[in-house]
C-alpha positions in Angstrom: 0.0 0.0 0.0 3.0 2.5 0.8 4.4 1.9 -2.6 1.3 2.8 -4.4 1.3 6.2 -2.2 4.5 6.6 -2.7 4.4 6.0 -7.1 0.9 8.5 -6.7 3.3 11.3 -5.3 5.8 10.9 -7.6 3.2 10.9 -10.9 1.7 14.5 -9.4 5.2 15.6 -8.5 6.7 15.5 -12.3 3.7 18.0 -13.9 4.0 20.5 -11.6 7.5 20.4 -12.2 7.1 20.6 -16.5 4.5 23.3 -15.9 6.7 25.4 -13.8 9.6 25.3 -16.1 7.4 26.3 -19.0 6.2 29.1 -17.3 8.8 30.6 -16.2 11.7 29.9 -18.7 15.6 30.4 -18.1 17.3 33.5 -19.3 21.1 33.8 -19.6 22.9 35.5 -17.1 23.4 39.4 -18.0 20.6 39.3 -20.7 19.2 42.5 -21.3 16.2 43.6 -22.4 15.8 42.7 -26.3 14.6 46.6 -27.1 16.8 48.9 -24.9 14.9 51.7 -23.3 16.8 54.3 -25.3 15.3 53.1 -28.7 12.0 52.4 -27.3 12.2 56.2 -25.8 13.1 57.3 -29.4 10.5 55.9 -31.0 7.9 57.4 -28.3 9.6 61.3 -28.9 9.5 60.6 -32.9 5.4 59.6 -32.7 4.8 62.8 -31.5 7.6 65.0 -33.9 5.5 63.1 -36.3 2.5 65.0 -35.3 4.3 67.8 -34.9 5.6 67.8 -38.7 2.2 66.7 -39.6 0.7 69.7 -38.1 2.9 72.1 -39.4 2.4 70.8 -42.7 -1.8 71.0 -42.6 -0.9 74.5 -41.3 0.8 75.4 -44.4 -1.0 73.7 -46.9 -4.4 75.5 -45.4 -2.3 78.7 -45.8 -1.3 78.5 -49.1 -4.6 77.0 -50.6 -6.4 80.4 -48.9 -3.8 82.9 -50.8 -4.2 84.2 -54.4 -0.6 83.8 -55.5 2.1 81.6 -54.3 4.3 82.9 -53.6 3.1 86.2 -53.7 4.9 88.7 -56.4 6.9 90.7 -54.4 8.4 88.2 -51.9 11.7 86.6 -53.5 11.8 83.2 -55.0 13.5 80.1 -52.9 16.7 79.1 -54.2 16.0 75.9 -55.6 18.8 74.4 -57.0 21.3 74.9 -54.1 18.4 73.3 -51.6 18.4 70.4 -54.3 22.0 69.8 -53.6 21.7 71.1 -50.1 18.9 67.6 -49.9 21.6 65.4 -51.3 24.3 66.1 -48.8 21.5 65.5 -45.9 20.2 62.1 -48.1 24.1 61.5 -47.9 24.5 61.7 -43.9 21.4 59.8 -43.9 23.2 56.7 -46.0 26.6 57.3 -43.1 24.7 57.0 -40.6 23.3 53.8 -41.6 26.6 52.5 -42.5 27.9 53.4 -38.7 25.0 51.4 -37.3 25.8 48.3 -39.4 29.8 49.1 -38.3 28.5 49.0 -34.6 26.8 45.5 -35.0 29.7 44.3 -36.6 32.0 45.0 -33.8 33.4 47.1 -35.7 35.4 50.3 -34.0 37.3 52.2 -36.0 34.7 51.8 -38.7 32.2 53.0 -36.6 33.9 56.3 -35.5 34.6 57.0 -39.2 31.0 57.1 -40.3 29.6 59.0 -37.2 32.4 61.5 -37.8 31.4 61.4 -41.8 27.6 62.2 -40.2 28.4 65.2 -38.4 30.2 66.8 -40.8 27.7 66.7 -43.4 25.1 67.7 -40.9 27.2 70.8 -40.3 27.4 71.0 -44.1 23.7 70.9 -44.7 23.3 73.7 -41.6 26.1 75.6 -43.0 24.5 75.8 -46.4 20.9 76.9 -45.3 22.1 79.4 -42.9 23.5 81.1 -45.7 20.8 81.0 -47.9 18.6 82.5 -45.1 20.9 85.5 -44.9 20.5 86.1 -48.6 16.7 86.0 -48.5 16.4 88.3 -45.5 18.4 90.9 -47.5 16.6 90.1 -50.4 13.6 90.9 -48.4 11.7 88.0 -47.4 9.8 88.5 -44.0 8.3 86.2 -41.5 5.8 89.3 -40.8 5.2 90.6 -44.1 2.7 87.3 -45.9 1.7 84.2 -45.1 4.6 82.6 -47.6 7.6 84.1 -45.5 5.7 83.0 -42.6 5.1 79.6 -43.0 8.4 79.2 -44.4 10.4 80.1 -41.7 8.2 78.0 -39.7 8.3 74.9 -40.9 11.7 75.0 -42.4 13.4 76.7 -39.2 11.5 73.7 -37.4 13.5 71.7 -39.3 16.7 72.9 -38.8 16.4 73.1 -35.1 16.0 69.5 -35.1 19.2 69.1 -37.5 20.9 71.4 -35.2 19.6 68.7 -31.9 20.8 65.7 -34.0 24.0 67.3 -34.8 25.0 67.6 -31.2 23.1 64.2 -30.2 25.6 62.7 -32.9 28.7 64.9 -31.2 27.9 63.2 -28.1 27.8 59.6 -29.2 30.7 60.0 -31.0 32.7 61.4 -28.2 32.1 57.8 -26.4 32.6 56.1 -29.5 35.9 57.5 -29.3 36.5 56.2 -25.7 35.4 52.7 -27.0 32.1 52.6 -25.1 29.9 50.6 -27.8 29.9 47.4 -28.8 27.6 45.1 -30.6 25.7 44.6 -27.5 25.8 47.8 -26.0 24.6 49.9 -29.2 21.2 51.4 -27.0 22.7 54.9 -27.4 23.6 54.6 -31.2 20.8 52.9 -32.6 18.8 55.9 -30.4 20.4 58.5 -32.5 20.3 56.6 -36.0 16.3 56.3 -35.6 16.4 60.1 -34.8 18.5 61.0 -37.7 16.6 58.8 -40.0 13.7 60.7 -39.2 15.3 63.8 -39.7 16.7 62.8 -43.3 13.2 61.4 -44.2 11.2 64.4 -43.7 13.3 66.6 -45.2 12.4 66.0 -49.3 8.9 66.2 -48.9 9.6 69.6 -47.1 11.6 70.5 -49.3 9.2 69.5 -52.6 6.1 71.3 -50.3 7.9 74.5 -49.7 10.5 74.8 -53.0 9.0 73.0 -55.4 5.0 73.9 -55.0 
């Protein structure tokens, strides 16, 4: 009779064991979390830049659809064929920074430092460029007070370039600890943070620039 207790114990013992173990699986040791929190913060900001851009946009389409002539006759024209090149250099920094990210989860260092460094600088470039065509359409005499073109165009585009201007120095800072070696394939939160945020940037930009230069 005690053996047949004792074989009953056993058979209810080995389920609750199976079913435990599949709930509650192992994970290696030092396994972190397969999205890190800085990517899954980047994504959260760039939802609502989205709407932001999306506003903006709805703004100045409403804007131009209500005015007679666009862009009105005495405002100057936009200087399109520097912004066209101007769109290739940031479509460039776009393609760099991709390449860094694919350096990073490689393992590979020096690579990686190259491309973020090739990223900045055409970043600067881009700002550099537009900066100076701004100064030449203020002398030439367009106005964010004077019409609804002026207006809207420093908006949205000035939007823009504050965000090129944030991603220039998010990119300085990662840089500075890819420098000191701080990245690695598995330790790439920071990096892949800033690629999704310049992504966005880069992507936004030609249909700006076809809604405001082009239309």
């Amino acid at each position: 009779m005690s053996a047949q207790v004792d074989a009953l114990r056993q058979e209810r013992v080995v389920p609750v064991r199976l079913a435990h173990s599949s709930v509650r699986p192992r994970r290696a040791p030092g396994s972190g979390p397969i999205v890190p929190n800085a990517v899954v913060g980047t994504l959260i900001f760039l939802g609502a830049e989205a709407m932001l851009f999306g506003g903006l946009i709805s703004i100045f389409l409403v804007l131009r659809a209500g005015d007679g002539a666009w862009p009105p006759v005495d405002q100057p024209r936009l200087p399109i064929l520097v912004t066209a090149v101007n769109t290739l250099i940031l479509l460039l920094s776009g393609y760099t920074m991709h390449r860094a990210g694919a350096a990073l989860r490689s393992d590979r260092g020096p690579e990686l430092r190259q491309w973020l460094t090739a990223t900045v600088l055409l970043g600067v470039l881009f700002l550099g460029v537009q900066g100076v065509e701004w100064i030449r359409l203020i002398r030439y005499g367009l106005s964010a007070t004077q019409s609804n073109y002026g207006g809207t165009f420093y908006t949205l585009i000035g939007c823009h370039a504050l965000h090129v201007l944030g991603g220039v120095v998010l990119l300085l800072a990662v840089l500075r600890s890819a420098l000191r070696g701080r990245y690695t394939a598995r330790s790439c939160g920071a990096v892949e943070a800033c690629r999704l945020y310049w992504s966005f940037v880069v992507g936004i930009w030609p249909l700006l620039y076809v809604l405001v230069y082009l239309s």
